[in-house]
PQR file with spaces between the fields and no chain letter, atoms N, CA, C, O and H, PARSE charges and radii, in Angstrom:
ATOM       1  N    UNK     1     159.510  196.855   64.200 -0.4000 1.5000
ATOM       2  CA   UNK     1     159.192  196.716   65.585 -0.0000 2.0000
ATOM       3  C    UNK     1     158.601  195.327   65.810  0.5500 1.7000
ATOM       4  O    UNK     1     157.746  194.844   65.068 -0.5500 1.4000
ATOM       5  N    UNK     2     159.097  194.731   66.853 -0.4000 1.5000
ATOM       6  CA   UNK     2     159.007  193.612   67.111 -0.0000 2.0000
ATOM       7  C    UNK     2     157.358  193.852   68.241  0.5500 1.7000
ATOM       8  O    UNK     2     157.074  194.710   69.077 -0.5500 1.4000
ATOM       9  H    UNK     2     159.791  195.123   67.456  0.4000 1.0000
ATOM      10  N    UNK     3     156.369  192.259   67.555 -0.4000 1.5000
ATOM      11  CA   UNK     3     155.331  192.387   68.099 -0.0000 2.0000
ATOM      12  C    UNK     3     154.853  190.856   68.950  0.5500 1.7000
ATOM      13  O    UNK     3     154.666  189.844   68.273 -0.5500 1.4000
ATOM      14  H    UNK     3     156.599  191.562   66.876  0.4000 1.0000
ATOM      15  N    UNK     4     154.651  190.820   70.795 -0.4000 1.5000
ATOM      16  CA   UNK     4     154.939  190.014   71.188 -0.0000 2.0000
ATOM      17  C    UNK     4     153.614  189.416   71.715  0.5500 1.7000
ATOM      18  O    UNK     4     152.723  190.241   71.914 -0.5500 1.4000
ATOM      19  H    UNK     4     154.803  191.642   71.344  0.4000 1.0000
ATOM      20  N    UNK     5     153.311  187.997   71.999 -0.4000 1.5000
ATOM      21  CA   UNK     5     152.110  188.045   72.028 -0.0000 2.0000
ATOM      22  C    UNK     5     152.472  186.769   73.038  0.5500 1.7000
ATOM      23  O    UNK     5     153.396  185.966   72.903 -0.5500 1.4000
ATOM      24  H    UNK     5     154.035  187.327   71.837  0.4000 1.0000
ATOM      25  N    UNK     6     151.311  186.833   74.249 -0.4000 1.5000
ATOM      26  CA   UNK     6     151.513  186.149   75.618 -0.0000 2.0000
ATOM      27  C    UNK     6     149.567  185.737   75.647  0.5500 1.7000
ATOM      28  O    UNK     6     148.521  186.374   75.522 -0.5500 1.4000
ATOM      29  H    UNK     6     150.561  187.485   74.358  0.4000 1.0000
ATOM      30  N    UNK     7     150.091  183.906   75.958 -0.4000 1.5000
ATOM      31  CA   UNK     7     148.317  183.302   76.182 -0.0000 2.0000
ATOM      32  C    UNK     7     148.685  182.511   77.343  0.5500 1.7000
ATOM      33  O    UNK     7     149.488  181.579   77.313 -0.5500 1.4000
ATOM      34  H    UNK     7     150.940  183.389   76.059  0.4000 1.0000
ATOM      35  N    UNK     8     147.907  183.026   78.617 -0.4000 1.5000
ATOM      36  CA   UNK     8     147.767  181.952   79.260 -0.0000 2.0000
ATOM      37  C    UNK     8     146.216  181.473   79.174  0.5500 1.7000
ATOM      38  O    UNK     8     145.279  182.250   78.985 -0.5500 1.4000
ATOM      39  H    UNK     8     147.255  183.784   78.642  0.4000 1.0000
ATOM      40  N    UNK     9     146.079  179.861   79.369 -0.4000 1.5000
ATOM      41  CA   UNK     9     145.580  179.391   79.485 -0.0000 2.0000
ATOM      42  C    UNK     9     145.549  178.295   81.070  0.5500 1.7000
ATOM      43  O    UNK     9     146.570  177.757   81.500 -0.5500 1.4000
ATOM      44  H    UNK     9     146.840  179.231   79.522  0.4000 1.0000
ATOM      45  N    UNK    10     144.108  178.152   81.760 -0.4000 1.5000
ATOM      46  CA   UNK    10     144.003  177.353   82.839 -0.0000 2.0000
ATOM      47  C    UNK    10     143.619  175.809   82.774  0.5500 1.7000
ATOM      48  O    UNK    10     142.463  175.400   82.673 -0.5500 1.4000
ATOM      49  H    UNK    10     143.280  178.589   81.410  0.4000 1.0000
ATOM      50  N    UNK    11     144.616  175.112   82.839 -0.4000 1.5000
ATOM      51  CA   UNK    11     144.198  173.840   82.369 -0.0000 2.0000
ATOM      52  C    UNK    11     143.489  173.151   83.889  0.5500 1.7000
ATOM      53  O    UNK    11     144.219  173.303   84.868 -0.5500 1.4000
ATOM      54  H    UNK    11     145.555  175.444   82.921  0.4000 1.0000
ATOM      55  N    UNK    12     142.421  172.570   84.096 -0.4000 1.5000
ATOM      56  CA   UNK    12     142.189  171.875   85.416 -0.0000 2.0000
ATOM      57  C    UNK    12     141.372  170.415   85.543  0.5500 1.7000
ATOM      58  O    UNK    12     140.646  170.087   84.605 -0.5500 1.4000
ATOM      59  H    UNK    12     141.828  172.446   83.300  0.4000 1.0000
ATOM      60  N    UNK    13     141.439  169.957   86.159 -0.4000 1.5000
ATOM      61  CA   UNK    13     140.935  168.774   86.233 -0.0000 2.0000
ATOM      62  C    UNK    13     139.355  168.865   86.068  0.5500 1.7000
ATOM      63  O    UNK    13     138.612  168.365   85.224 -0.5500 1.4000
ATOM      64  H    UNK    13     142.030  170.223   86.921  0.4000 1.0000
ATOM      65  N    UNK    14     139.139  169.556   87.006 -0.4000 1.5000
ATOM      66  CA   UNK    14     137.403  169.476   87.158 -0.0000 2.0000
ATOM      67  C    UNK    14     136.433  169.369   85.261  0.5500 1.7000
ATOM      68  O    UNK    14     135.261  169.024   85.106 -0.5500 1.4000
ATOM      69  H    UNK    14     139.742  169.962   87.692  0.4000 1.0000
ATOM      70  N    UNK    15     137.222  169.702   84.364 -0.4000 1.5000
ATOM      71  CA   UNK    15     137.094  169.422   82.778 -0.0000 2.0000
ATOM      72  C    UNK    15     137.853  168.221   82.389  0.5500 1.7000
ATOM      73  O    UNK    15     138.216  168.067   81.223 -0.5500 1.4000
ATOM      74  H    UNK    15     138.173  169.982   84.490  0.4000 1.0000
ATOM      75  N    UNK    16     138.113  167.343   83.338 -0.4000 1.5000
ATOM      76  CA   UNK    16     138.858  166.481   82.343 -0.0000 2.0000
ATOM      77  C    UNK    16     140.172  166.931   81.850  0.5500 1.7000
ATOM      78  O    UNK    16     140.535  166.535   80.742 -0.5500 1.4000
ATOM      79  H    UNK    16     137.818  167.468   84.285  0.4000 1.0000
ATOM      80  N    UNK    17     140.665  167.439   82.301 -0.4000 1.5000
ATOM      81  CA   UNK    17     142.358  167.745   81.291 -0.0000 2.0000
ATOM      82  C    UNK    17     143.252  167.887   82.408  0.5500 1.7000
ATOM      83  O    UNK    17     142.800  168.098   83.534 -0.5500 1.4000
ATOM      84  H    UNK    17     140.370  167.761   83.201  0.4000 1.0000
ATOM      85  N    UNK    18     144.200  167.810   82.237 -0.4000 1.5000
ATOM      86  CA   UNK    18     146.030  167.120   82.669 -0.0000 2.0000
ATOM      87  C    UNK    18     146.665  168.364   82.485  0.5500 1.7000
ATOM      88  O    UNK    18     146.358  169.038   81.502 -0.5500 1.4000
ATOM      89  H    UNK    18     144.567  167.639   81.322  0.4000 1.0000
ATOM      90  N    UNK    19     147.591  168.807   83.370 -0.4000 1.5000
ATOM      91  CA   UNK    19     148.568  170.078   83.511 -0.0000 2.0000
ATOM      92  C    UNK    19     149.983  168.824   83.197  0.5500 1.7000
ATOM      93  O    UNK    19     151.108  169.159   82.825 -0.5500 1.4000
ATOM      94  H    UNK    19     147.841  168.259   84.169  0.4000 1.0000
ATOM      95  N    UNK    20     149.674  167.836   83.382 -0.4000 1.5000
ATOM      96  CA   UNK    20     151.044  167.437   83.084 -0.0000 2.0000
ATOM      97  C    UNK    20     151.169  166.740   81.308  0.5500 1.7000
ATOM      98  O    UNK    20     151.981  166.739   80.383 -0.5500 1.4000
ATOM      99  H    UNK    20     148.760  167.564   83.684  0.4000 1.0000
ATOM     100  N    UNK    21     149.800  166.207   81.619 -0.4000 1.5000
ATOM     101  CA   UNK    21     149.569  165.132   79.729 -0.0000 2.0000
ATOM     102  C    UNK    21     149.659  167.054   78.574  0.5500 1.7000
ATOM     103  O    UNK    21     150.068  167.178   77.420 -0.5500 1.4000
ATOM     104  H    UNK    21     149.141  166.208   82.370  0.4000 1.0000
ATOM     105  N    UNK    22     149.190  168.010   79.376 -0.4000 1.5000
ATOM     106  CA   UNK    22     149.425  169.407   78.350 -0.0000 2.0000
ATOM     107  C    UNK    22     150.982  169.523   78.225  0.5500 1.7000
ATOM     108  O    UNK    22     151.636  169.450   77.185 -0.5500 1.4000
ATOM     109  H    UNK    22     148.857  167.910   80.313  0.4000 1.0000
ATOM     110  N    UNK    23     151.552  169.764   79.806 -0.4000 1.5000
ATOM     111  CA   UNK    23     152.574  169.982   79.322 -0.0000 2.0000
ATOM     112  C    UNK    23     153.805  169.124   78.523  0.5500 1.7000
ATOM     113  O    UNK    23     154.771  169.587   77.916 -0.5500 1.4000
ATOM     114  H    UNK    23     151.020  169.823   80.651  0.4000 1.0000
ATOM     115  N    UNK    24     153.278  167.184   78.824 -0.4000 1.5000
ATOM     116  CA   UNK    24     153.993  166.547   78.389 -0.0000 2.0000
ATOM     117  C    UNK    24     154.095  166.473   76.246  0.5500 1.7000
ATOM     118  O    UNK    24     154.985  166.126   75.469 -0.5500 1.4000
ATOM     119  H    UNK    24     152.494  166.808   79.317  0.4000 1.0000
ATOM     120  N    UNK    25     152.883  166.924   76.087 -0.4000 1.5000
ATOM     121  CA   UNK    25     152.251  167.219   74.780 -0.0000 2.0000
ATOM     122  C    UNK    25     153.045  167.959   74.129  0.5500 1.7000
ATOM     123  O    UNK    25     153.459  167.604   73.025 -0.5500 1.4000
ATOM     124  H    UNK    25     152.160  167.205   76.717  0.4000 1.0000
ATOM     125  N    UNK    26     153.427  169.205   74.733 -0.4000 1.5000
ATOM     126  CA   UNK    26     154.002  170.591   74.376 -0.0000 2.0000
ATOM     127  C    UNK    26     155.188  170.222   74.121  0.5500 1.7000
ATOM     128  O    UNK    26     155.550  170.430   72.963 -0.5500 1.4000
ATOM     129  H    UNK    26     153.090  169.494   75.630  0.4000 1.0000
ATOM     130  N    UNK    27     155.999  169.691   74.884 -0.4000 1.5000
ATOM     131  CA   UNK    27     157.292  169.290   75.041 -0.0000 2.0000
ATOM     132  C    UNK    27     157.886  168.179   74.300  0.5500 1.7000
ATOM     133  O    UNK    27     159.087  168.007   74.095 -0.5500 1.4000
ATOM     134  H    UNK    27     155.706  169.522   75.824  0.4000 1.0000
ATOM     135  N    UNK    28     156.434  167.087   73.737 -0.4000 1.5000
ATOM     136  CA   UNK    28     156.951  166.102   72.933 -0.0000 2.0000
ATOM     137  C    UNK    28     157.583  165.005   74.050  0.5500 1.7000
ATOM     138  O    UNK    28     158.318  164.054   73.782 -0.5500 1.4000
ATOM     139  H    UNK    28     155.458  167.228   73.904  0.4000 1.0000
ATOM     140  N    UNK    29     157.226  165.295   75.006 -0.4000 1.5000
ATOM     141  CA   UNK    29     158.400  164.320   76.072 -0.0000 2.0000
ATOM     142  C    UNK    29     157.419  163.178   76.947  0.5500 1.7000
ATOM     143  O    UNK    29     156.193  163.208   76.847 -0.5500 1.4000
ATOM     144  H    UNK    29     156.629  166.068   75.224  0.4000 1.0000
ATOM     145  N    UNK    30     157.886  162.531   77.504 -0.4000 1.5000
ATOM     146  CA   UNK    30     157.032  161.087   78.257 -0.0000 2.0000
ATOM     147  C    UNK    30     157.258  161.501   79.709  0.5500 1.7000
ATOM     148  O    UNK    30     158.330  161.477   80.314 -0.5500 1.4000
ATOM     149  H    UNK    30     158.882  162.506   77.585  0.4000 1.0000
ATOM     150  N    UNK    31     155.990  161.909   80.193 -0.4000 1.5000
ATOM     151  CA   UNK    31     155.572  162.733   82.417 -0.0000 2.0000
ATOM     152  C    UNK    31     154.905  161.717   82.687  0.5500 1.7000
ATOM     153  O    UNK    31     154.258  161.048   81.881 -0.5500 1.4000
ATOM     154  H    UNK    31     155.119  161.928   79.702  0.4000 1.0000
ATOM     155  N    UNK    32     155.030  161.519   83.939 -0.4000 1.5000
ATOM     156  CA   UNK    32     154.318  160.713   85.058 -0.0000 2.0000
ATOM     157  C    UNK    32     153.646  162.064   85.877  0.5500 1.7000
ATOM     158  O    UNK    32     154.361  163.057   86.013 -0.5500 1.4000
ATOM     159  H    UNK    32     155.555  162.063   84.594  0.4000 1.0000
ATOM     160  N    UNK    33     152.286  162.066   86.402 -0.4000 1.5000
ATOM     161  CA   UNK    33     152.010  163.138   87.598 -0.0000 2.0000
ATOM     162  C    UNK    33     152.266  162.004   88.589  0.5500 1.7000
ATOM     163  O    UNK    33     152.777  160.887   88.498 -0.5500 1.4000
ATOM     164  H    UNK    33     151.706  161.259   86.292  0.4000 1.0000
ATOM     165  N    UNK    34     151.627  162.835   89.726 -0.4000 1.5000
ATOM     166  CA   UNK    34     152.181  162.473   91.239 -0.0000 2.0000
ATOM     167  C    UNK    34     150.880  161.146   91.579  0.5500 1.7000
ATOM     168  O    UNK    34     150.962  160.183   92.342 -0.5500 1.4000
ATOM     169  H    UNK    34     151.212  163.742   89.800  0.4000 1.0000
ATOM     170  N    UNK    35     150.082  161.447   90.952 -0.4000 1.5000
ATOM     171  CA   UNK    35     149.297  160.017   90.820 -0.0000 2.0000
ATOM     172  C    UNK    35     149.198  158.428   90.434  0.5500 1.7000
ATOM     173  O    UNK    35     148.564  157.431   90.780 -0.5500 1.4000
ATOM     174  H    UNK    35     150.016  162.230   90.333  0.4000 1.0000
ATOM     175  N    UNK    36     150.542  158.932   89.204 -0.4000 1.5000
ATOM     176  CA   UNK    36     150.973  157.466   88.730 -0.0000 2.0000
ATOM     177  C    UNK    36     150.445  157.213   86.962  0.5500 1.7000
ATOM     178  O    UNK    36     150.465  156.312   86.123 -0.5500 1.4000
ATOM     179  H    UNK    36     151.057  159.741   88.923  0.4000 1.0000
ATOM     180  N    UNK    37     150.045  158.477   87.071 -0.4000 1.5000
ATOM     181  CA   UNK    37     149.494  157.822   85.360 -0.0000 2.0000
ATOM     182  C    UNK    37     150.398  158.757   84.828  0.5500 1.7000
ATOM     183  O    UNK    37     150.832  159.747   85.417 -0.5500 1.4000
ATOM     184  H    UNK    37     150.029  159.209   87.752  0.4000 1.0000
ATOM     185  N    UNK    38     150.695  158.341   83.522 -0.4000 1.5000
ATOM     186  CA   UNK    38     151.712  158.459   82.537 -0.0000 2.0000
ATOM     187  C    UNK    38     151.243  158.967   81.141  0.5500 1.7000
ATOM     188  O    UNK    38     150.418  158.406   80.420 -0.5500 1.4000
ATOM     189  H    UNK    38     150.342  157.537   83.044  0.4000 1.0000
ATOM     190  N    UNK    39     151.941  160.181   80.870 -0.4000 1.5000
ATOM     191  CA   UNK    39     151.297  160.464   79.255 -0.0000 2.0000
ATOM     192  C    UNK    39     152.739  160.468   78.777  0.5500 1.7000
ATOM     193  O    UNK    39     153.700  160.880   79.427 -0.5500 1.4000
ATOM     194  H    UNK    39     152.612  160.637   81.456  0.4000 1.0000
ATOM     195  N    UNK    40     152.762  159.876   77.368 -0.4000 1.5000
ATOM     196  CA   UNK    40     153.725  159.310   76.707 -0.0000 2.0000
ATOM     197  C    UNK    40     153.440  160.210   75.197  0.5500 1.7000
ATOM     198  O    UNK    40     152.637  159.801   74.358 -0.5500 1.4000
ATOM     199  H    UNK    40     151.981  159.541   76.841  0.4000 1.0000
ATOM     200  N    UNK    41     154.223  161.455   75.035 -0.4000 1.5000
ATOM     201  CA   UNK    41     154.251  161.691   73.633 -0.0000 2.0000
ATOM     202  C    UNK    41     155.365  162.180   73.288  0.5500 1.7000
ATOM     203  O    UNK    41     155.578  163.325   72.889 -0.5500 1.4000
ATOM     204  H    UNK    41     154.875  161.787   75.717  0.4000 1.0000
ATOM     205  N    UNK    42     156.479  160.889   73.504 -0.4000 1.5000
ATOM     206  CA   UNK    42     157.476  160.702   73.272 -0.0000 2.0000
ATOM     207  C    UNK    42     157.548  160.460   71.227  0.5500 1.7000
ATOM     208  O    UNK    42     158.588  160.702   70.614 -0.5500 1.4000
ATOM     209  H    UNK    42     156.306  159.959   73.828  0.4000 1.0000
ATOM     210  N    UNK    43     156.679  160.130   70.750 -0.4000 1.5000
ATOM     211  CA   UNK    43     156.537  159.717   69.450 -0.0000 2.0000
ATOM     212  C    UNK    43     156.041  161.009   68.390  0.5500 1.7000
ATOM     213  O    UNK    43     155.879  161.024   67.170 -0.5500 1.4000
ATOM     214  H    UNK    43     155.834  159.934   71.249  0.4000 1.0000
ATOM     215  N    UNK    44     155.860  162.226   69.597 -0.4000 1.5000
ATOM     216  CA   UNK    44     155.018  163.776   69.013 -0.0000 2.0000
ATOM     217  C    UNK    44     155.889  164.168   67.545  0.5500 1.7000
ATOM     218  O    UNK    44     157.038  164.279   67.974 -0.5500 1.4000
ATOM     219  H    UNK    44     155.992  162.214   70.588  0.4000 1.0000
ATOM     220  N    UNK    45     155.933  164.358   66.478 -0.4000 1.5000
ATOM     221  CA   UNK    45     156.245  164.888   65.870 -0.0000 2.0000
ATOM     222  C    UNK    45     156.222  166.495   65.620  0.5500 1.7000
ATOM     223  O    UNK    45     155.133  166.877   66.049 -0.5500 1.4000
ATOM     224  H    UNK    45     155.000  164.268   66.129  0.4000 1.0000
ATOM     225  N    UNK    46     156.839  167.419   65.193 -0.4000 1.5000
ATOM     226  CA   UNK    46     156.471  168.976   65.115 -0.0000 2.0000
ATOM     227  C    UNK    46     156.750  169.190   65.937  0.5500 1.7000
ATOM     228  O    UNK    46     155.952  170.045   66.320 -0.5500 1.4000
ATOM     229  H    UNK    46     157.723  167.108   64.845  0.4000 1.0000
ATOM     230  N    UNK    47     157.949  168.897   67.210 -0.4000 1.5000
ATOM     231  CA   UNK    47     157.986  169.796   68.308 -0.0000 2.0000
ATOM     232  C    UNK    47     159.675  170.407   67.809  0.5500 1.7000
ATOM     233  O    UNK    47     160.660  169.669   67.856 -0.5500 1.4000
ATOM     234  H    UNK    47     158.597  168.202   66.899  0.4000 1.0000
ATOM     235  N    UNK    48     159.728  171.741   67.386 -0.4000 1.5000
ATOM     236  CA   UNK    48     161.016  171.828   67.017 -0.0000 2.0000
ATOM     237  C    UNK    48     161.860  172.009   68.374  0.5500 1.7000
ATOM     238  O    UNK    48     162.914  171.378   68.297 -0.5500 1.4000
ATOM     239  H    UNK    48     158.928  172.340   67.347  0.4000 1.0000
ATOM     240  N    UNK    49     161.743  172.514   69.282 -0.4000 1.5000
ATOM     241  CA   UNK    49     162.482  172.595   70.184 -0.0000 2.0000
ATOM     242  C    UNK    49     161.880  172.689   72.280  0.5500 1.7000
ATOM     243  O    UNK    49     160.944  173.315   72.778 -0.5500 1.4000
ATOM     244  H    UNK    49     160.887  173.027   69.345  0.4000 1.0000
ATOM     245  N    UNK    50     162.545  172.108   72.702 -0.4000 1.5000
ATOM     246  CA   UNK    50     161.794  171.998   74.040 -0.0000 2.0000
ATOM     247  C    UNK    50     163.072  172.177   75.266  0.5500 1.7000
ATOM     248  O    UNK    50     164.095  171.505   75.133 -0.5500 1.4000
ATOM     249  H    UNK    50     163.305  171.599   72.298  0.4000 1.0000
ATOM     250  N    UNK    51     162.959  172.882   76.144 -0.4000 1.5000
ATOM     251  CA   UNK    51     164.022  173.456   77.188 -0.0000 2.0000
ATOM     252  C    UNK    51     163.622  173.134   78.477  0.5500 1.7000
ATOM     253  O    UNK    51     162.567  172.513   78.605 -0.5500 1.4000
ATOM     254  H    UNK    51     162.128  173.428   76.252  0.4000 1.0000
ATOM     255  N    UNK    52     164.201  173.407   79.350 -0.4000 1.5000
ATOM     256  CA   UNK    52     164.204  174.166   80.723 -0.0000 2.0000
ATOM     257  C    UNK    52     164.663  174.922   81.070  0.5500 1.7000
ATOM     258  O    UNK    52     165.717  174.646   81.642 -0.5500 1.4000
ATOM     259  H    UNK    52     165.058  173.911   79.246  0.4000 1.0000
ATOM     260  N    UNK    53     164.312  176.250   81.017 -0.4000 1.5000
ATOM     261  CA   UNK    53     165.235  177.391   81.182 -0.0000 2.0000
ATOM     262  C    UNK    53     164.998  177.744   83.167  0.5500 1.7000
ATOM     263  O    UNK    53     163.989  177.876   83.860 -0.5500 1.4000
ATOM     264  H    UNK    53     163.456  176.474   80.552  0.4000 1.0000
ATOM     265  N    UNK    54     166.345  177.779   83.445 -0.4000 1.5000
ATOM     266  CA   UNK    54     166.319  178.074   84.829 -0.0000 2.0000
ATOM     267  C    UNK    54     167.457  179.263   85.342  0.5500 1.7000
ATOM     268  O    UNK    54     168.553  179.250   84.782 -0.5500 1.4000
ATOM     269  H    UNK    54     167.164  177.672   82.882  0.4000 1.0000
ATOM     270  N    UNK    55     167.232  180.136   86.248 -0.4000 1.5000
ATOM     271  CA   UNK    55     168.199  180.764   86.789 -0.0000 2.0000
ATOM     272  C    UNK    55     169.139  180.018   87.475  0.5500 1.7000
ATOM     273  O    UNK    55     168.913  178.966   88.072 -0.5500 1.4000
ATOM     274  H    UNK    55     166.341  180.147   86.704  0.4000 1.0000
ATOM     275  N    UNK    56     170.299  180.645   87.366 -0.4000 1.5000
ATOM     276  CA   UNK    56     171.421  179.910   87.838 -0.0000 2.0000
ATOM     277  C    UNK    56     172.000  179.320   89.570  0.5500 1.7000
ATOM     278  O    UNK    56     172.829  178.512   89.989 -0.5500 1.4000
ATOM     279  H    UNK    56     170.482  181.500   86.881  0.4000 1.0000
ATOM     280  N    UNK    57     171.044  180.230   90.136 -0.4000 1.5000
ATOM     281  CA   UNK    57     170.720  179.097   91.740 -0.0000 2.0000
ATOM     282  C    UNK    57     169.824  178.771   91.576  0.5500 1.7000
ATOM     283  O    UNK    57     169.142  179.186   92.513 -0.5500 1.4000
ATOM     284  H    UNK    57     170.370  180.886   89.795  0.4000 1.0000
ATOM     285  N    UNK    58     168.986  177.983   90.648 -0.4000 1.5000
ATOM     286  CA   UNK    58     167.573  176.885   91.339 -0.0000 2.0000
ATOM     287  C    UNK    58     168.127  175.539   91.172  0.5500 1.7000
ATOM     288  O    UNK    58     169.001  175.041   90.462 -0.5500 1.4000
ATOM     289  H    UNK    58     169.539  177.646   89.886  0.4000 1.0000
ATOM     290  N    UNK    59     167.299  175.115   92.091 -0.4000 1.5000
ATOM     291  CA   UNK    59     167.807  173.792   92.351 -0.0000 2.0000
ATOM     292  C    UNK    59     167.642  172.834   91.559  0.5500 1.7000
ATOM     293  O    UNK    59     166.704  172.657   90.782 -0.5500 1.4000
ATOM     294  H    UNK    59     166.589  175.520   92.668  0.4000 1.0000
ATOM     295  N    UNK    60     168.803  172.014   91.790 -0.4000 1.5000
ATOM     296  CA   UNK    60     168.580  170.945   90.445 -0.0000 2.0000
ATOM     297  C    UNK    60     167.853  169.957   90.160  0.5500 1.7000
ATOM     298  O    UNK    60     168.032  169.211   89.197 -0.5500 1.4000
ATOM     299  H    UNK    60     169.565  172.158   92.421  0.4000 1.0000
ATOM     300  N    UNK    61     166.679  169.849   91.251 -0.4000 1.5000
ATOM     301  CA   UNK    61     165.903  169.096   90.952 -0.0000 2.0000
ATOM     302  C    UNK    61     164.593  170.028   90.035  0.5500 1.7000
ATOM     303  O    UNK    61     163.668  169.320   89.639 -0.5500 1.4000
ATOM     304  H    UNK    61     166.533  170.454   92.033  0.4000 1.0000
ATOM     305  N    UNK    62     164.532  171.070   89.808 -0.4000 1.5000
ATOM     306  CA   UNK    62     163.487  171.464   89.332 -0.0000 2.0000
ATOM     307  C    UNK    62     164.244  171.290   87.265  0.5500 1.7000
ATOM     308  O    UNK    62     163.536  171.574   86.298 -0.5500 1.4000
ATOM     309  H    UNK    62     165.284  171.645   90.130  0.4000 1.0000
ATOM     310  N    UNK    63     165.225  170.956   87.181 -0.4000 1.5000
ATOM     311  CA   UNK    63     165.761  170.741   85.623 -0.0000 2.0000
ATOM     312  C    UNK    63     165.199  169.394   85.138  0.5500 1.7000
ATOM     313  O    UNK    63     165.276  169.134   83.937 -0.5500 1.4000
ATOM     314  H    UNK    63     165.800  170.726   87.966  0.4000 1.0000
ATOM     315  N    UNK    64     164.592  168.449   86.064 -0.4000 1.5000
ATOM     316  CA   UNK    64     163.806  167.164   85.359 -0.0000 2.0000
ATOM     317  C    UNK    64     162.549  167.484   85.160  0.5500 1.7000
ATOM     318  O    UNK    64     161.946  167.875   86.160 -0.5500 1.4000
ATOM     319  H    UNK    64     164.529  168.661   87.040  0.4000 1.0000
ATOM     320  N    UNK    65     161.941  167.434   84.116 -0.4000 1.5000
ATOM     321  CA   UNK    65     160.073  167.872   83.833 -0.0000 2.0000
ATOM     322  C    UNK    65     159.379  166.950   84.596  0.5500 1.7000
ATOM     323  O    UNK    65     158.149  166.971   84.623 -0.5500 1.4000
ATOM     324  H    UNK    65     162.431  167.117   83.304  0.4000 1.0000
């Protein structure tokens, strides 16, 4: 039997931390937020795999991170 295990976590500013530098982290990939600053962990090693999984009418702008 398969055993499944779900964490959310609240990332927010008011601590100092980035919903986008987390998610750019996770992903291994290089985000800009809507502010202009840039987290770059394009160089992340250990990320075996990173997606966008979307249903098949959303729009195609939500497939760029």
């Amino acid at each position: 039997m398969a055993s499944y295990h779900f964490h959310v976590q609240i990332i927010g500013r008011k601590h100092g931390r980035s919903a986008v530098r987390a998610a750019a982290y996770r992903a291994g990939d290089r985000l800009a937020d809507a502010r202009g600053a840039v987290a770059d962990y394009s160089r992340r090693r250990g990320v075996a795999h990173a997606e966008v999984m979307l249903p098949e009418d959303a729009a195609p702008w939500l497939a760029d991170r």
